[in-house]
C-alpha positions in Angstrom: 105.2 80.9 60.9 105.5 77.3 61.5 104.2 75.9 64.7 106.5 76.2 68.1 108.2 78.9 66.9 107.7 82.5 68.2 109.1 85.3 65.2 110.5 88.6 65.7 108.4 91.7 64.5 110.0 93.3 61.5 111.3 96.6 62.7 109.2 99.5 60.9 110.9 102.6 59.6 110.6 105.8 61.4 108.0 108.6 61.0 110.3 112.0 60.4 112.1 113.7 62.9 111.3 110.5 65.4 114.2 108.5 66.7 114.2 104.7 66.1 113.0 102.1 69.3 116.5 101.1 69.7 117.7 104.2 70.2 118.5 105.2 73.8 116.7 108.0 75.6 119.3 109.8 76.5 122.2 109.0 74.2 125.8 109.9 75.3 126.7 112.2 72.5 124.3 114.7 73.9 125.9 114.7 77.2 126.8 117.5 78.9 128.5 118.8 82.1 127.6 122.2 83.4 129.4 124.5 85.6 128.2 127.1 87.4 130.4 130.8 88.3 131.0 131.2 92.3 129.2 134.1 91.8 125.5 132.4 90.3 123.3 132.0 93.4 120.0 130.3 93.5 118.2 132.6 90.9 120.7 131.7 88.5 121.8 135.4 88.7 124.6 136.1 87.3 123.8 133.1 85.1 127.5 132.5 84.0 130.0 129.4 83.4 131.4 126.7 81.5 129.8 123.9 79.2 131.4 120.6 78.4 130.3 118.3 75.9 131.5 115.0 76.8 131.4 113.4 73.9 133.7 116.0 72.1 136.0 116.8 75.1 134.8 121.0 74.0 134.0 123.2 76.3 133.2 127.2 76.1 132.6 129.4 78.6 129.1 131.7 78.9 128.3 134.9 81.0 124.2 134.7 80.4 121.4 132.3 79.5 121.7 133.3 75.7 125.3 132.8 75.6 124.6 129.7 77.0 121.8 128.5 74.8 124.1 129.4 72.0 127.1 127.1 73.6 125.3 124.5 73.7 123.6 124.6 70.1 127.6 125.1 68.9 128.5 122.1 70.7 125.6 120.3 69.4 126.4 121.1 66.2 130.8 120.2 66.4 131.9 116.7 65.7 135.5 116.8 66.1 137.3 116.3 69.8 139.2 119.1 70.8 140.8 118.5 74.8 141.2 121.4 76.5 139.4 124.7 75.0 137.9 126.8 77.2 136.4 129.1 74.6 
């Protein structure tokens, strides 16, 4: 380094599984919106809806918490936009 000049730290690789520093907390392609059933009251009983993944445009339906957990590992998993599927 010559003098007066400040460098830049050389960016270091990722351990496994760990995202890199630049990469935003909460990126957009794992957001969701989540709508709850008229009939779901404050104890999430029934716990039933729809899921939307808005990076995709999908969204599928769910009448329980495992239906929903599997929703959104589906959607997690999809790449490919598809408007308007309700599932």
């Amino acid at each position: 380094m010559r003098p007066g000049r400040a460098s830049s730290p050389t960016p270091r690789p990722a351990a496994s599984g760990t995202p890199p520093p630049e990469a935003p907390e909460l990126p957009t392609n794992k957001a969701f919106v989540l709508q709850l059933s008229r009939e779901t009251g404050p104890r999430l009983e029934p716990f039933a809806g729809r899921l939307e993944h808005l990076a995709t445009g999908r969204r599928l339906r769910f009448e329980s918490i495992a239906a929903f957990q599997e929703a959104m590992t589906r959607l997690l998993g999809e790449t490919r936009p598809r408007r308007g599927e309700d599932g």
